[in-house]
C-alpha positions in Angstrom: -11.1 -8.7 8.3 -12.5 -5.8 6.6 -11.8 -6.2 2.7 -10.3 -2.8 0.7 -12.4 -0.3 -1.2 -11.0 -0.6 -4.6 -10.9 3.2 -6.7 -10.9 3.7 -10.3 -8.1 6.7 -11.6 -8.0 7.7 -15.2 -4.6 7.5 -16.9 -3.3 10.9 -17.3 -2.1 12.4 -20.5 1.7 11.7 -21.1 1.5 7.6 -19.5 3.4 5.4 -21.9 3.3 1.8 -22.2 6.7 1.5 -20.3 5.8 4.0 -18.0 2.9 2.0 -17.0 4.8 -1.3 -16.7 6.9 -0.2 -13.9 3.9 0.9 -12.3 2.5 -2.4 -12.4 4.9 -3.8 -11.4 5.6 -1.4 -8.5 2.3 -1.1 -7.1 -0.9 -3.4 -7.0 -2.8 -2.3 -9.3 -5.1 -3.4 -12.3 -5.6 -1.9 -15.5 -8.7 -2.3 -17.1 -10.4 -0.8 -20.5 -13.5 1.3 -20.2 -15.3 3.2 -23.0 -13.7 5.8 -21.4 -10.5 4.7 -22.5 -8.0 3.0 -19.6 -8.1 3.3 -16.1 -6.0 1.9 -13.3 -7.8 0.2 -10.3 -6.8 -0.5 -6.6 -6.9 0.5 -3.1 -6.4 4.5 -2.3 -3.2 4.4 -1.4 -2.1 2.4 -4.1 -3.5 4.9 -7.1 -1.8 8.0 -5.3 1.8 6.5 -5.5 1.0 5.7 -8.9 -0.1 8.9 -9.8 2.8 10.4 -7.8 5.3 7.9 -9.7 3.3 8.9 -13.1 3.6 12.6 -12.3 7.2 12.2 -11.2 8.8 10.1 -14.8 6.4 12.9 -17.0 8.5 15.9 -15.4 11.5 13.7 -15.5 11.0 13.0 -19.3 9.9 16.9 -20.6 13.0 18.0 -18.4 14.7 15.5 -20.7 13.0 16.6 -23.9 13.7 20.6 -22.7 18.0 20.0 -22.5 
């Protein structure tokens, strides 16, 4: 059995600690600390729903924030 390519995704602007805990939890990922600052790490598939779920709770939150 053919083992996964594991990807690197910077965090993008707007991720909260909270935000990122559910993620953790939803997906299998792994957060690690660069000098870059954070990044997530994980299989392809994995880092696009969590961008998706990231991208998704930002707009929900400004659409909060806005009304």
């Amino acid at each position: 059995m053919e083992e996964e390519q594991e990807f690197e995704m910077g965090l993008p602007n707007g991720v909260g600690e909270q935000m990122l805990a559910h993620a953790y939890e939803k997906f299998d990922i792994k957060l690690e600390q660069t000098e870059f600052g954070p990044v997530i790490i994980g299989e392809y598939d994995e880092l696009v729903k969590a961008k998706e779920f990231f991208q998704d709770a930002i707009r929900k939150r400004l659409k909060e924030l806005e009304g």
